[in-house]
N, C-alpha and C positions, 0 to 999 in steps of 0.2 A: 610385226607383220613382215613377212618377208617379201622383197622387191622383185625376186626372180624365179623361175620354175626350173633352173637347173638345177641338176643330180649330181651328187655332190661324196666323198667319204673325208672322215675327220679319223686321222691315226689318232692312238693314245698316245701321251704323254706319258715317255717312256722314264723318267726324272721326278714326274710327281711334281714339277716349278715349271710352268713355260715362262721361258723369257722372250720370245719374238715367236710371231706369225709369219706362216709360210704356205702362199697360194701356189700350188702347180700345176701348170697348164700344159696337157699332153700334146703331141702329135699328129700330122694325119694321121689317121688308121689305125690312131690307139684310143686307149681307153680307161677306166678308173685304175687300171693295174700298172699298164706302161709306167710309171716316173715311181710307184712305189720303193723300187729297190735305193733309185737315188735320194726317194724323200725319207727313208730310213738310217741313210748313210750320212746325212748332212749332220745331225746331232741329237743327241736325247733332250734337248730342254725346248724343241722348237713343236707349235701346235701343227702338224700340219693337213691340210685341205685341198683336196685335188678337187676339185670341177670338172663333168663330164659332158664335153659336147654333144649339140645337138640335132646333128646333123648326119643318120646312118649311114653309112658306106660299107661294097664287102668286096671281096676280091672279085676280075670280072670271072675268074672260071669256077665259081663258087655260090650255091645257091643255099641261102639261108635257111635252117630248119627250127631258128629257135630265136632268141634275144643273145646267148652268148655267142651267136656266130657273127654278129654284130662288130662294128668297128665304126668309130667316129670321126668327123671332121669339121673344124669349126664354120671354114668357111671354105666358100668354090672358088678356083683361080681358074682365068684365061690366059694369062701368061707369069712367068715367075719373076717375081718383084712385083707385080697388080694383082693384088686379091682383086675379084669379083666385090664392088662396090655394094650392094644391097647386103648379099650374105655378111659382108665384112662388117660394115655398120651394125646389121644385128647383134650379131657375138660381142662386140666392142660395146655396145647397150649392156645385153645381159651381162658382162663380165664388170661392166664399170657399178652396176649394182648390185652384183654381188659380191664387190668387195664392199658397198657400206651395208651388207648385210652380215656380210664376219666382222666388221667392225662392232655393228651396233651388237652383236652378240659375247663380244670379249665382255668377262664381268672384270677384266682390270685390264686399263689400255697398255699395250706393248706394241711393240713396234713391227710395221707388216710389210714381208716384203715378196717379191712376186719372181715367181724362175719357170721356164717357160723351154720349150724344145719343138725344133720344127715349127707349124704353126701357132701354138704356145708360143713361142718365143719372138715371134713376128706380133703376136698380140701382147707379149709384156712387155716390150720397147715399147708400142704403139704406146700401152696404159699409160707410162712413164709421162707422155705429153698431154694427159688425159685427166685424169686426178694426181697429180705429183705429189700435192701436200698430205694424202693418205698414206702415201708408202715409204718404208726406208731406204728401200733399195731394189734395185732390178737386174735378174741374170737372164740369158737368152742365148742359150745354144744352139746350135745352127738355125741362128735366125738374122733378122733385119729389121728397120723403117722403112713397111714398104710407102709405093708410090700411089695413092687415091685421086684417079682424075678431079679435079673442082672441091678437093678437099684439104684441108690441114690441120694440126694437130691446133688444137683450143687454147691450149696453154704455150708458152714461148720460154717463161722464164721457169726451168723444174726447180729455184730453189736451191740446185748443189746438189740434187739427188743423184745418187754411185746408179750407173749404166753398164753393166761387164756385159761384153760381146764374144762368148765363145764361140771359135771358128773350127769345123772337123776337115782338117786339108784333104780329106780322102771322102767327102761330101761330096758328090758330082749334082746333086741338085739344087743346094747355095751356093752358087759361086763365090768368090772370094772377096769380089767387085760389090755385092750385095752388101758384104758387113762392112765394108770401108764404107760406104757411099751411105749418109745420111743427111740428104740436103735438108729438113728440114729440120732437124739439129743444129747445122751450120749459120741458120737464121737467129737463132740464140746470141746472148748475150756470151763470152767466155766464163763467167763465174755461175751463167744458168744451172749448168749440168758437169756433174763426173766422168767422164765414160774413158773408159779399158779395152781394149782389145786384143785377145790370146788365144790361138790355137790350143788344142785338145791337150796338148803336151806342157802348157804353162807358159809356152815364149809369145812373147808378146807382138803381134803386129802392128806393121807401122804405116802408118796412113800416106 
Protein backbone atom coordinates (compact mmCIF):
# COMPACT_ATOMS: atom_id res chain seq x y z
CA UNK A 1 0.00 0.00 0.00
CA UNK A 2 1.51 3.02 -0.73
CA UNK A 3 2.34 5.83 1.89
CA UNK A 4 2.09 8.78 -0.49
CA UNK A 5 -0.24 10.54 -3.11
CA UNK A 6 2.75 11.90 -5.06
CA UNK A 7 3.05 11.69 -8.90
CA UNK A 8 5.82 10.24 -9.71
CA UNK A 9 7.76 8.70 -13.54
CA UNK A 10 9.99 5.55 -13.18
CA UNK A 11 12.57 5.58 -16.52
CA UNK A 12 13.38 2.23 -17.97
CA UNK A 13 16.29 0.40 -17.39
CA UNK A 14 18.12 1.12 -20.06
CA UNK A 15 21.00 -2.26 -19.20
CA UNK A 16 18.18 -4.73 -18.34
CA UNK A 17 20.47 -5.11 -14.56
CA UNK A 18 19.68 -2.09 -12.18
CA UNK A 19 22.23 -1.77 -9.82
CA UNK A 20 21.34 1.26 -7.45
CA UNK A 21 18.26 3.54 -7.21
CA UNK A 22 18.11 7.00 -7.93
CA UNK A 23 15.33 9.58 -6.50
CA UNK A 24 15.34 12.99 -8.41
CA UNK A 25 13.96 15.84 -6.92
CA UNK A 26 13.24 18.77 -9.29
CA UNK A 27 13.32 22.40 -8.91
CA UNK A 28 11.22 25.44 -8.37
CA UNK A 29 9.15 25.66 -11.55
CA UNK A 30 9.89 22.52 -12.74
CA UNK A 31 8.49 19.50 -13.20
CA UNK A 32 8.53 15.44 -14.06
CA UNK A 33 10.74 16.57 -17.24
CA UNK A 34 13.34 19.12 -15.74
CA UNK A 35 16.14 16.48 -14.20
CA UNK A 36 15.17 13.85 -17.07
CA UNK A 37 18.15 14.86 -19.46
CA UNK A 38 20.54 14.48 -16.30
CA UNK A 39 18.77 11.42 -14.97
CA UNK A 40 19.48 9.88 -18.31
CA UNK A 41 23.10 10.92 -18.40
CA UNK A 42 24.09 9.50 -15.01
CA UNK A 43 24.16 5.81 -16.28
CA UNK A 44 22.28 2.91 -17.99
CA UNK A 45 22.16 0.42 -14.81
CA UNK A 46 20.51 2.91 -12.37
CA UNK A 47 16.36 2.64 -11.87
CA UNK A 48 15.52 5.97 -12.00
CA UNK A 49 12.45 7.89 -10.18
CA UNK A 50 11.64 11.46 -10.41
CA UNK A 51 8.70 12.74 -7.85
CA UNK A 52 6.54 15.41 -8.79
CA UNK A 53 5.75 18.21 -6.56
CA UNK A 54 2.75 19.22 -5.20
CA UNK A 55 2.40 22.36 -5.16
CA UNK A 56 1.24 24.49 -8.59
CA UNK A 57 2.82 27.42 -9.63
CA UNK A 58 2.99 29.53 -13.15
CA UNK A 59 4.73 32.45 -14.28
CA UNK A 60 3.08 35.76 -12.92
CA UNK A 61 2.36 37.05 -16.69
CA UNK A 62 0.79 33.84 -17.63
CA UNK A 63 -2.55 32.28 -17.20
CA UNK A 64 -3.00 28.69 -17.40
CA UNK A 65 -5.14 27.01 -19.96
CA UNK A 66 -4.55 23.46 -19.29
CA UNK A 67 -2.40 21.05 -16.53
CA UNK A 68 0.78 21.36 -18.93
CA UNK A 69 0.99 24.96 -18.29
CA UNK A 70 1.61 23.94 -14.92
CA UNK A 71 4.80 24.20 -12.99
CA UNK A 72 5.73 23.04 -9.42
CA UNK A 73 7.12 23.85 -6.12
CA UNK A 74 7.86 21.91 -3.21
CA UNK A 75 7.66 24.20 -0.79
CA UNK A 76 6.96 28.32 -0.14
CA UNK A 77 9.89 30.45 1.11
CA UNK A 78 9.76 34.02 2.92
CA UNK A 79 13.21 34.41 2.86
CA UNK A 80 16.18 32.44 1.14
CA UNK A 81 17.87 29.92 3.51
CA UNK A 82 14.00 29.72 5.45
CA UNK A 83 11.64 27.69 3.66
CA UNK A 84 8.22 28.35 4.93
CA UNK A 85 7.88 26.01 7.88
CA UNK A 86 4.48 24.11 7.40
CA UNK A 87 5.00 23.80 3.50
CA UNK A 88 8.41 22.54 4.24
CA UNK A 89 7.56 19.88 6.68
CA UNK A 90 4.87 18.72 4.30
CA UNK A 91 7.14 17.85 1.44
CA UNK A 92 9.75 16.40 3.90
CA UNK A 93 6.74 13.98 5.16
CA UNK A 94 5.66 13.11 1.72
CA UNK A 95 9.17 12.72 0.37
CA UNK A 96 10.41 10.82 3.69
CA UNK A 97 7.60 8.23 2.60
CA UNK A 98 8.06 7.97 -0.43
CA UNK A 99 11.28 6.89 -0.23
CA UNK A 100 10.06 3.62 1.93
CA UNK A 101 7.68 3.23 -0.68
CA UNK A 102 10.46 2.77 -3.55
CA UNK A 103 11.93 0.84 -1.21
CA UNK A 104 9.32 -1.47 -0.17
CA UNK A 105 8.78 -1.85 -4.10
CA UNK A 106 12.48 -2.95 -5.22
CA UNK A 107 11.90 -6.90 -5.69
CA UNK A 108 15.81 -7.06 -4.92
CA UNK A 109 17.44 -4.41 -2.38
CA UNK A 110 20.04 -2.11 -4.02
CA UNK A 111 21.14 0.78 -2.96
CA UNK A 112 19.35 4.32 -3.13
CA UNK A 113 20.38 7.22 -3.49
CA UNK A 114 18.92 10.75 -3.81
CA UNK A 115 20.12 14.02 -6.17
CA UNK A 116 18.18 16.96 -5.82
CA UNK A 117 18.47 20.64 -7.80
CA UNK A 118 17.36 23.95 -6.56
CA UNK A 119 14.64 23.08 -4.04
CA UNK A 120 15.25 19.33 -4.58
CA UNK A 121 18.41 19.80 -3.36
CA UNK A 122 17.67 21.79 -0.23
CA UNK A 123 15.25 18.78 0.45
CA UNK A 124 17.98 15.88 -0.43
CA UNK A 125 20.57 17.35 2.06
CA UNK A 126 17.63 17.86 4.50
CA UNK A 127 16.69 13.89 3.87
CA UNK A 128 20.17 13.08 4.47
CA UNK A 129 19.59 13.89 8.44
CA UNK A 130 16.14 12.48 8.06
CA UNK A 131 16.31 8.68 7.15
CA UNK A 132 20.20 8.30 6.51
CA UNK A 133 20.16 4.53 7.12
CA UNK A 134 17.87 4.35 3.79
CA UNK A 135 20.19 5.94 1.47
CA UNK A 136 23.58 5.57 -0.03
CA UNK A 137 24.30 8.68 -0.84
CA UNK A 138 23.16 12.34 -1.55
CA UNK A 139 23.84 15.09 -4.30
CA UNK A 140 22.36 18.58 -4.19
CA UNK A 141 23.06 21.10 -6.82
CA UNK A 142 22.41 24.41 -6.15
CA UNK A 143 21.18 23.71 -2.86
CA UNK A 144 21.64 23.84 1.10
CA UNK A 145 20.69 22.81 4.88
CA UNK A 146 18.41 25.26 5.30
CA UNK A 147 17.47 26.95 8.60
CA UNK A 148 13.75 25.79 10.39
CA UNK A 149 12.91 28.11 13.16
CA UNK A 150 12.38 25.44 16.47
CA UNK A 151 13.34 22.72 14.24
CA UNK A 152 16.29 20.07 13.68
CA UNK A 153 17.29 17.53 11.78
CA UNK A 154 16.17 13.92 13.92
CA UNK A 155 19.09 12.29 13.21
CA UNK A 156 22.76 13.58 14.18
CA UNK A 157 24.91 10.80 13.50
CA UNK A 158 24.34 9.86 9.20
CA UNK A 159 26.43 6.81 9.62
CA UNK A 160 29.41 8.14 7.00
CA UNK A 161 26.79 8.80 4.53
CA UNK A 162 28.64 10.69 1.07
CA UNK A 163 26.86 14.59 1.16
CA UNK A 164 28.19 16.18 -2.52
CA UNK A 165 27.27 19.86 -2.48
CA UNK A 166 27.30 21.22 -6.05
CA UNK A 167 27.70 24.96 -6.19
CA UNK A 168 26.81 27.09 -9.85
CA UNK A 169 29.25 30.31 -9.06
CA UNK A 170 26.95 32.03 -11.74
CA UNK A 171 23.71 31.20 -9.33
CA UNK A 172 22.65 34.55 -8.01
CA UNK A 173 19.92 33.06 -5.90
CA UNK A 174 22.22 30.45 -3.76
CA UNK A 175 24.70 32.28 -2.55
CA UNK A 176 27.76 30.70 -1.90
CA UNK A 177 27.60 31.42 2.08
CA UNK A 178 24.33 29.07 1.76
CA UNK A 179 26.49 25.88 0.70
CA UNK A 180 29.31 26.53 3.14
CA UNK A 181 27.23 27.07 6.01
CA UNK A 182 25.58 23.95 7.53
CA UNK A 183 25.25 24.44 11.25
CA UNK A 184 23.39 21.67 11.74
CA UNK A 185 25.88 19.32 10.30
CA UNK A 186 28.53 20.84 12.37
CA UNK A 187 26.65 19.38 15.54
CA UNK A 188 27.60 15.96 14.11
CA UNK A 189 30.13 13.88 15.28
CA UNK A 190 33.38 14.09 12.57
CA UNK A 191 32.95 10.43 11.40
CA UNK A 192 28.81 11.16 11.29
CA UNK A 193 28.78 12.18 7.61
CA UNK A 194 30.94 12.52 4.14
CA UNK A 195 30.44 15.71 2.69
CA UNK A 196 32.28 17.51 -0.56
CA UNK A 197 31.93 20.59 -1.88
CA UNK A 198 32.62 21.64 -5.77
CA UNK A 199 31.52 24.22 -7.95
CA UNK A 200 29.89 23.27 -11.39
CA UNK A 201 33.43 22.89 -12.94
CA UNK A 202 34.80 20.08 -10.47
CA UNK A 203 37.05 22.43 -8.10
CA UNK A 204 36.37 21.85 -5.04
CA UNK A 205 35.38 24.54 -2.45
CA UNK A 206 36.88 25.24 0.59
CA UNK A 207 35.04 25.86 3.73
Amino acid sequence: MALTALIYREFPIESGISTATLIALHGHGGDLDQLEPLCRAVGPSFQMVVPQAGRPVTPRDMIPSGPEDYRYAWYYVHEVGYPEPATFGDCLWQLEQFVYDVLDRQSVERPLFLLGYDQGAVLAVTMAGVVPESLAGVAAICGYLPEIRGWSLPVENLGGLPVLLVHDPQDAETPLALVVYHNNFDKCSPSAYTSDRRNTDGEKISC
